[in-house]
MARGUVO-436203 format. One line per field, with one value per atom (N, C-alpha, C, O): x, z, y; residue in one letter; residue number from 1. Coordinates in steps of 0.1 Angstrom, whole numbers, plus 2048, in hexadecimal, padded with zeros to 3 digits. Layout:
<nodes>
x = c(X, ...)
z = c(Z, ...)
y = c(Y, ...)
type = c(a, ...)
seq = c(NUM, ...)
</nodes>
This chain:
<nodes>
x = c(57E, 580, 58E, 595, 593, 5A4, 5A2, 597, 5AB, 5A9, 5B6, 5C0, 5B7, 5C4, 5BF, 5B4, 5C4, 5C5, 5CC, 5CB, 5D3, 5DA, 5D9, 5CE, 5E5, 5E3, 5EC, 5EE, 5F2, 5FB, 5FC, 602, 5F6, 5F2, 5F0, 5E9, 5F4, 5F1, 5FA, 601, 5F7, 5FD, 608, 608, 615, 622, 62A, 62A, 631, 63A, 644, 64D, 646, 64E, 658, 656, 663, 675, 66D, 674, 65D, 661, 65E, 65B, 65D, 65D, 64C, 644, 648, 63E, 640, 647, 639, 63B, 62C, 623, 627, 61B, 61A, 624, 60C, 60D, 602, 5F6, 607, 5FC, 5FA, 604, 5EC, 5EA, 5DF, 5D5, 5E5, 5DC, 5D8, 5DE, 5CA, 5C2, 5BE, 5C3, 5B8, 5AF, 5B7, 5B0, 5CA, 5C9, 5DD, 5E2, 5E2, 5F3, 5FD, 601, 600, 604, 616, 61C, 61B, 623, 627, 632, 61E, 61C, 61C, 620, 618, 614, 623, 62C, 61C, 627, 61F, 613, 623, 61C, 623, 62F, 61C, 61E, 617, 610, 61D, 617, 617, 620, 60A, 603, 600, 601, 5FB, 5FA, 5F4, 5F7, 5E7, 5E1, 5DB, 5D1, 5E6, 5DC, 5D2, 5D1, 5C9, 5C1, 5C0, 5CA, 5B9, 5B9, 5C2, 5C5, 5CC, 5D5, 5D1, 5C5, 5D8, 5D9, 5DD, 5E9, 5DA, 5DF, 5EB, 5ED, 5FA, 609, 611, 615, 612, 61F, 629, 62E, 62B, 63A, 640, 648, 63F, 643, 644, 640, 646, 645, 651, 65D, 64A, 652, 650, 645, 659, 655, 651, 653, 64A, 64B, 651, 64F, 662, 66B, 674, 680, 66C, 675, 685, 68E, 685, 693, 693, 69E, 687, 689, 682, 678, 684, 67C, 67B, 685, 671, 671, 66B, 662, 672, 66F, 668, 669, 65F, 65B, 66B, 673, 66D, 67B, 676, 67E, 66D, 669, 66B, 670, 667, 66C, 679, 67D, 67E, 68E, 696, 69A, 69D, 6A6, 69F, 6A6, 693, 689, 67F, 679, 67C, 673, 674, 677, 671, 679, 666, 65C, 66B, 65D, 664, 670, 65B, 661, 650, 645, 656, 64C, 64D, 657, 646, 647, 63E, 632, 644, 633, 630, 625, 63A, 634, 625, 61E, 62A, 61F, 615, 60B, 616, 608, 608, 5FD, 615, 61A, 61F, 620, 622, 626, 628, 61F, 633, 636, 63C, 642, 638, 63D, 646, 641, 650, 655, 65D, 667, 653, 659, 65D, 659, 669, 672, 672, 66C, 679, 67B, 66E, 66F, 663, 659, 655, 657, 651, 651, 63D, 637, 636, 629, 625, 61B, 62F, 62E, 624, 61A, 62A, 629, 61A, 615, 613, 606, 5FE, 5FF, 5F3, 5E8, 5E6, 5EF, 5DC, 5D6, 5DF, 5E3, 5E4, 5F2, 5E8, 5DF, 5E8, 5E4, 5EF, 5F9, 5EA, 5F5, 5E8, 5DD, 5EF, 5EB, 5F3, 600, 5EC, 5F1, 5F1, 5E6, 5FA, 5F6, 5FA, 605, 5F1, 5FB, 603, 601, 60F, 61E, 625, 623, 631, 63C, 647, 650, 649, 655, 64B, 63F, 653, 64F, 658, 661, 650, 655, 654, 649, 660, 668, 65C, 656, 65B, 652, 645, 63D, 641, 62E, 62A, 61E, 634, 631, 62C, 626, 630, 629, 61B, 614, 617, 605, 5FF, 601, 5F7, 5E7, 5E2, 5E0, 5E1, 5D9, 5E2, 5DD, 5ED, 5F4, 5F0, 5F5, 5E7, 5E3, 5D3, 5C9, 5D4, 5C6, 5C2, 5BA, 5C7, 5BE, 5C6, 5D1, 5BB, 5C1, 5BA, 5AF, 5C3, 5BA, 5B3, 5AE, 5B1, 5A4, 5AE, 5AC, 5BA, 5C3, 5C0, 5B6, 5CC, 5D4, 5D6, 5E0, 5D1, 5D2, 5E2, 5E6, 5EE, 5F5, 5F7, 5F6, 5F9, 5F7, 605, 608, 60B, 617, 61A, 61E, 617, 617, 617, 613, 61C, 627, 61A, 61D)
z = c(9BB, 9C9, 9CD, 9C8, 9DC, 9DD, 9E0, 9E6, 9DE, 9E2, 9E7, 9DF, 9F4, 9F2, 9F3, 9F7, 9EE, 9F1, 9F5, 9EE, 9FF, A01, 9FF, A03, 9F6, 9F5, 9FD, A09, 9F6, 9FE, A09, A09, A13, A1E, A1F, A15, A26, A24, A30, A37, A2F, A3E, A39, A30, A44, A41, A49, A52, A4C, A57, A63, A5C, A6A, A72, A69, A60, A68, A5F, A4D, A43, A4C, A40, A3A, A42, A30, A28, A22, A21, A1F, A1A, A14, A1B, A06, A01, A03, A00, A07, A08, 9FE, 9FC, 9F5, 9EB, 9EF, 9F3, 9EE, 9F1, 9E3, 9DE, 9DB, 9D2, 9D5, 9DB, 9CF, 9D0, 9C2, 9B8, 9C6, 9B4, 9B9, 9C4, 9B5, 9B4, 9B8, 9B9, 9BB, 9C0, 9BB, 9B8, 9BA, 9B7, 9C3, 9CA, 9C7, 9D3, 9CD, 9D7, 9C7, 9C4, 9CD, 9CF, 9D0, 9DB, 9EB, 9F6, 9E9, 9F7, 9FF, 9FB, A0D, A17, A1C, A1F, A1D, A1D, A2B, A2F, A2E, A3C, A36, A2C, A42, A44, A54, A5B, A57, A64, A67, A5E, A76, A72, A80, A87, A83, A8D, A90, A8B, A9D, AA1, AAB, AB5, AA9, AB4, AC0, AC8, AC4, AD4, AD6, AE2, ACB, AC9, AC5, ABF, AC6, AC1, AB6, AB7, AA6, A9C, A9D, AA4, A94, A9A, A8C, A83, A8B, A84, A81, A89, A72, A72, A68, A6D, A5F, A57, A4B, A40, A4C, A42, A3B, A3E, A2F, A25, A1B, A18, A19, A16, A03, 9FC, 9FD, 9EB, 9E5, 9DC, 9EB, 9DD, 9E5, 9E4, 9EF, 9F6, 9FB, 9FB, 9FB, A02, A11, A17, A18, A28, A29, A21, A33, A39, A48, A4D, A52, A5E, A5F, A58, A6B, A71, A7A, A7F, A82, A8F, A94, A8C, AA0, AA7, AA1, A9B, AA5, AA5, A97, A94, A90, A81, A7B, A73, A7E, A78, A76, A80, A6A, A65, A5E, A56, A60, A5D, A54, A4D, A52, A43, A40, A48, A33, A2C, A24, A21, A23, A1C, A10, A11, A02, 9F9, 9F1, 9F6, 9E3, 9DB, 9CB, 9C5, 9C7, 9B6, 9B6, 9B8, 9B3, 9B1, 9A1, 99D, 998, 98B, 986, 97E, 992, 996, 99E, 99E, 9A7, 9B4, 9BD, 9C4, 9C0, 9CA, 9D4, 9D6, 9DA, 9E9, 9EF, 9EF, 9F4, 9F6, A09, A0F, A0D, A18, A16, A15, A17, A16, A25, A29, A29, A38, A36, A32, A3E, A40, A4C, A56, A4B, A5C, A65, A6F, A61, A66, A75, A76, A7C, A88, A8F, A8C, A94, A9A, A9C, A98, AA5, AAB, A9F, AA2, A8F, A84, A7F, A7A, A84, A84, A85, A8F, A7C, A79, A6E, A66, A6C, A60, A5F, A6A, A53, A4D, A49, A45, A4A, A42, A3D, A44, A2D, A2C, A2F, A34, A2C, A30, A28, A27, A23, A1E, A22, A26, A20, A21, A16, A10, A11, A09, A0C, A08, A13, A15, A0F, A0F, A0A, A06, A0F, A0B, A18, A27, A32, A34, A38, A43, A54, A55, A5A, A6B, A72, A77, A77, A7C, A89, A8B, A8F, A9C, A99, AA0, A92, A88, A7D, A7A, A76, A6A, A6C, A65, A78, A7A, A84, A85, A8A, A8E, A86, A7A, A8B, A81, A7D, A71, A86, A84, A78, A73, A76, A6B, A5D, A53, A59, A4B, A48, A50, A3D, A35, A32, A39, A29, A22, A29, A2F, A27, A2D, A24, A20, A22, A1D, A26, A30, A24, A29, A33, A3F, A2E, A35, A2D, A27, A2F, A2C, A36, A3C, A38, A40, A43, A38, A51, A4F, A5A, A65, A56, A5E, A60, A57, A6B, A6C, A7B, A86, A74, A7D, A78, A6C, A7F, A79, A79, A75)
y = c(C55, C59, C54, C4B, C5F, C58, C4D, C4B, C3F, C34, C2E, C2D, C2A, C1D, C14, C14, C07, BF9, BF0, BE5, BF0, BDF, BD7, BD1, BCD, BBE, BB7, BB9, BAC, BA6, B9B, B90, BA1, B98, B8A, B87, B80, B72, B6C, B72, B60, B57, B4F, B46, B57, B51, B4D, B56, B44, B41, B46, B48, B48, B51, B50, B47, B57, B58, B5C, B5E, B5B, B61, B6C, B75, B6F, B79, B7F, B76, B8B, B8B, B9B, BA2, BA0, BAE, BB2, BA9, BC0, BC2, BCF, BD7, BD3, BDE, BE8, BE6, BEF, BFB, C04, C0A, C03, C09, C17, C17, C1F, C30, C2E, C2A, C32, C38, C46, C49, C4D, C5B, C65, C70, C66, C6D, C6B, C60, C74, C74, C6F, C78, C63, C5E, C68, C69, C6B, C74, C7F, C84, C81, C90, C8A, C8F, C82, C7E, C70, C68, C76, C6C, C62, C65, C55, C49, C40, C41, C3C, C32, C26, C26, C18, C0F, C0B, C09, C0A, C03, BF8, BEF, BF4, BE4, BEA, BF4, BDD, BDA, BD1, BCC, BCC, BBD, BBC, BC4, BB1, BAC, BB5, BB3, BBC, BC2, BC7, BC7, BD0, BD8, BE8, BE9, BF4, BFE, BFF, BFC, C03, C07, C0F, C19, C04, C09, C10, C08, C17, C1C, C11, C0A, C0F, C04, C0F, C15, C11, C1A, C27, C23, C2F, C3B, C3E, C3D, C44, C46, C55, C57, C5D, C6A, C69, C5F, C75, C73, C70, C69, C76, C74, C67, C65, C5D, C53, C5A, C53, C60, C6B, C67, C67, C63, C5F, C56, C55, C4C, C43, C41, C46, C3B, C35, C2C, C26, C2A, C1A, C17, C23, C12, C0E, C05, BFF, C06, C00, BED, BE6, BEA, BDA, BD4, BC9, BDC, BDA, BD9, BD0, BE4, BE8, BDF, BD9, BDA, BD3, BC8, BC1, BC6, BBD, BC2, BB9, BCD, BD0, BDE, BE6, BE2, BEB, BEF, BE9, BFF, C04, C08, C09, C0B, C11, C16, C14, C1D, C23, C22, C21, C23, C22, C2F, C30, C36, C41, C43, C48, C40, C3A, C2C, C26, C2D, C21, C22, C1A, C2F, C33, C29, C27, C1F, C13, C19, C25, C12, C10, C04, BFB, C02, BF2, BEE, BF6, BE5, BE4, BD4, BC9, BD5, BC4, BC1, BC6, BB8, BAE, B9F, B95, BA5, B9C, B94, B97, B88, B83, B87, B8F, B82, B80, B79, B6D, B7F, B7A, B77, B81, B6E, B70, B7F, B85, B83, B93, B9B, BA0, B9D, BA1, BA2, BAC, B95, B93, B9F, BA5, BA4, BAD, BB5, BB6, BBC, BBF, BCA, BD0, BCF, BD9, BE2, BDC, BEE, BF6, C03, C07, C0A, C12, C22, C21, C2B, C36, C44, C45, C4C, C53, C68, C6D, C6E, C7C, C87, C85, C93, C97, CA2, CAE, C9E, CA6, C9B, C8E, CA4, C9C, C9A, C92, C9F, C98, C95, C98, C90, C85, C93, C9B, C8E, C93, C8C, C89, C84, C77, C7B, C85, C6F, C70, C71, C6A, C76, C7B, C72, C70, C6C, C68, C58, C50, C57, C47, C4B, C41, C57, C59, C54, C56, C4D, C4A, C5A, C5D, C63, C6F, C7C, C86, C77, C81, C7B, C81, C71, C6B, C71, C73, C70, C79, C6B, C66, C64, C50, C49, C4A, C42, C33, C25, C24, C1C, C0F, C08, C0D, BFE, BF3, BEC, BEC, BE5, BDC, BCE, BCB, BC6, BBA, BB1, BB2, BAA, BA1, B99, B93, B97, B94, B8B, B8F, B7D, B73, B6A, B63, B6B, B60, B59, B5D, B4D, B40, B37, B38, B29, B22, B14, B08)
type = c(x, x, x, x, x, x, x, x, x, x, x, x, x, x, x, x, x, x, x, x, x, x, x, x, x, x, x, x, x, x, x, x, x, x, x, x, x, x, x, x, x, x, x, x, x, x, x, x, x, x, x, x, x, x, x, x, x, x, x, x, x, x, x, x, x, x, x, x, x, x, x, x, x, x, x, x, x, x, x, x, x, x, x, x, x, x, x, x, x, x, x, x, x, x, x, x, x, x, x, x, x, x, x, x, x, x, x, x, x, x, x, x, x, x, x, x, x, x, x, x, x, x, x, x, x, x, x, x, x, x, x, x, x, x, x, x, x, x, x, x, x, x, x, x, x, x, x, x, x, x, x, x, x, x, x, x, x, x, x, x, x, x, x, x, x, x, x, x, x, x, x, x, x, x, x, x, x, x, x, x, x, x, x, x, x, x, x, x, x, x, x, x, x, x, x, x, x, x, x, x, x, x, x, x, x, x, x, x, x, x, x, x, x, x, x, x, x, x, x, x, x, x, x, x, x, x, x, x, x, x, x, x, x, x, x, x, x, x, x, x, x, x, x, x, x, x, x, x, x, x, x, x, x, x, x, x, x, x, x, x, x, x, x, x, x, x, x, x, x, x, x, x, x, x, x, x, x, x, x, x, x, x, x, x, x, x, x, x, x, x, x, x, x, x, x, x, x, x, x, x, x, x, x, x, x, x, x, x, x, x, x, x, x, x, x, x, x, x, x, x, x, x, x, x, x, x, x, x, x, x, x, x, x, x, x, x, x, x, x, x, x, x, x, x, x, x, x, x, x, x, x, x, x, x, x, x, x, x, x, x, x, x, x, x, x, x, x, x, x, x, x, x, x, x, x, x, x, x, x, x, x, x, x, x, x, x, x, x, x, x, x, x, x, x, x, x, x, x, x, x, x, x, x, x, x, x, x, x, x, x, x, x, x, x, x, x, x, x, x, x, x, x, x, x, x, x, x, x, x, x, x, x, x, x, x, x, x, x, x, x, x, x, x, x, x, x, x, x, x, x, x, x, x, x, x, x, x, x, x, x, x, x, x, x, x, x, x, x, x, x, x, x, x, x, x, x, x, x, x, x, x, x, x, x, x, x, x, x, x, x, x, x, x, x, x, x, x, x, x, x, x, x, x, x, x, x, x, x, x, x, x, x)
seq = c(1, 1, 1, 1, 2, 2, 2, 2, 3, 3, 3, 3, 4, 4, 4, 4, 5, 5, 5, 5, 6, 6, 6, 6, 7, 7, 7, 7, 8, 8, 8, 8, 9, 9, 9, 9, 10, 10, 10, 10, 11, 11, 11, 11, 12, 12, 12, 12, 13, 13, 13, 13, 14, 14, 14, 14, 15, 15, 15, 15, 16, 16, 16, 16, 17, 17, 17, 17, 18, 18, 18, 18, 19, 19, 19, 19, 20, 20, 20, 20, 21, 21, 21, 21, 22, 22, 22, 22, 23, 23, 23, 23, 24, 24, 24, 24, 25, 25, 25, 25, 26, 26, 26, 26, 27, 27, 27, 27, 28, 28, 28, 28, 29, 29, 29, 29, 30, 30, 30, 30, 31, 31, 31, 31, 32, 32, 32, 32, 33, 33, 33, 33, 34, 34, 34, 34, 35, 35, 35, 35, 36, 36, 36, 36, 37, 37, 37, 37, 38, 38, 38, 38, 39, 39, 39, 39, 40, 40, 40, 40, 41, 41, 41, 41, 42, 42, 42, 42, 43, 43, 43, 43, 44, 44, 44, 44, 45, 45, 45, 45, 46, 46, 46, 46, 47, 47, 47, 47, 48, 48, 48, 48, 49, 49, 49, 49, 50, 50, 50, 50, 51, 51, 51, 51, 52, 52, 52, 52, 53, 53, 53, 53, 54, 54, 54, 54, 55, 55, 55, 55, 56, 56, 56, 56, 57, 57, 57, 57, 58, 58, 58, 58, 59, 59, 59, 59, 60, 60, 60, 60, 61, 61, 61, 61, 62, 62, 62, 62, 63, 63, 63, 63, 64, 64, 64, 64, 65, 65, 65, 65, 66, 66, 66, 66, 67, 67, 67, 67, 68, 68, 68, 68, 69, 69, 69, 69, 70, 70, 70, 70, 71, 71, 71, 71, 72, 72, 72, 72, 73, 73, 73, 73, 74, 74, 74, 74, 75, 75, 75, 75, 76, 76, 76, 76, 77, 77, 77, 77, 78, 78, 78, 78, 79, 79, 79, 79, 80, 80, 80, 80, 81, 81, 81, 81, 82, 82, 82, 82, 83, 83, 83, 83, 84, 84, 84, 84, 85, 85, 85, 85, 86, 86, 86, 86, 87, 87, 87, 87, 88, 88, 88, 88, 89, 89, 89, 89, 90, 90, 90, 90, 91, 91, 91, 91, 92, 92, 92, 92, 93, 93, 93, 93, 94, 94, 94, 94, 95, 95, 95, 95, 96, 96, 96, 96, 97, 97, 97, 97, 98, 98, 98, 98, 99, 99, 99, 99, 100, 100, 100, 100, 101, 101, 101, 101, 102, 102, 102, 102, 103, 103, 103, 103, 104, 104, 104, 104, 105, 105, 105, 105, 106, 106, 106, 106, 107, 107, 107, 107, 108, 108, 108, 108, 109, 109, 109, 109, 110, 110, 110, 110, 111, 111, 111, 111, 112, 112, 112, 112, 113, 113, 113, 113, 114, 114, 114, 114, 115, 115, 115, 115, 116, 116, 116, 116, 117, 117, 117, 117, 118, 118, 118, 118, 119, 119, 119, 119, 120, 120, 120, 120, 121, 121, 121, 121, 122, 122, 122, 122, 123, 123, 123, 123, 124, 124, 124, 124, 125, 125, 125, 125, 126, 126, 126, 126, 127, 127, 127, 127, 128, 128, 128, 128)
</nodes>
């Protein structure tokens, strides 16, 4: 069956660092455009970032930007989210999300509703 999985997740300090992995089974994450979400507590499910098949484009959510970076291994059926300069704000479950087009449509590609899979989520905890 298609599957993702997030790992990664864990409780870290405000100023630090954490890499989160998004693994596809059942299905060629090759083809497909991949996001990562996050949602906290008594929050909406938010867009932080998308990334197209052949990684040729990326986006950001504005709160993120300069602060974590998405990438892909698709020799690998990965997907990576690495955060930086971690802030409380940051706090909540990450999930990745997948569709299969190969580009991305700036403004769409961070909807919840433009993704076919989704994983379970990663828990992401920072406080001091």
């Amino acid at each position: 069956q298609a599957q993702l999985v997030e790992s990664g997740g864990d409780l870290v300090q405000p100023g630090g660092s954490l890499r989160l992995s998004c693994a596809a089974s059942g299905f060629a994450l090759d083809t497909h455009s991949v996001a990562w979400f996050r949602q906290a507590p008594g929050k909406e499910r938010e867009g932080i970032s998308c990334i197209d098949s052949r990684s040729e484009s990326t986006y950001f959510r504005e709160s993120v930007k300069g602060r974590f970076a998405i990438s892909r291994d698709n020799a690998k059926n990965m997907v990576y989210l690495q955060m930086n300069t971690l802030k409380p704000e940051d706090t909540a479950v990450y999930y990745c999300a997948a569709r299969p087009r190969n580009t991305l449509i700036n403004g769409i590609c961070l909807s919840t509703g433009w993704y076919a899979y989704w994983g379970q989520g990663t828990q992401v905890t920072v406080s001091s």
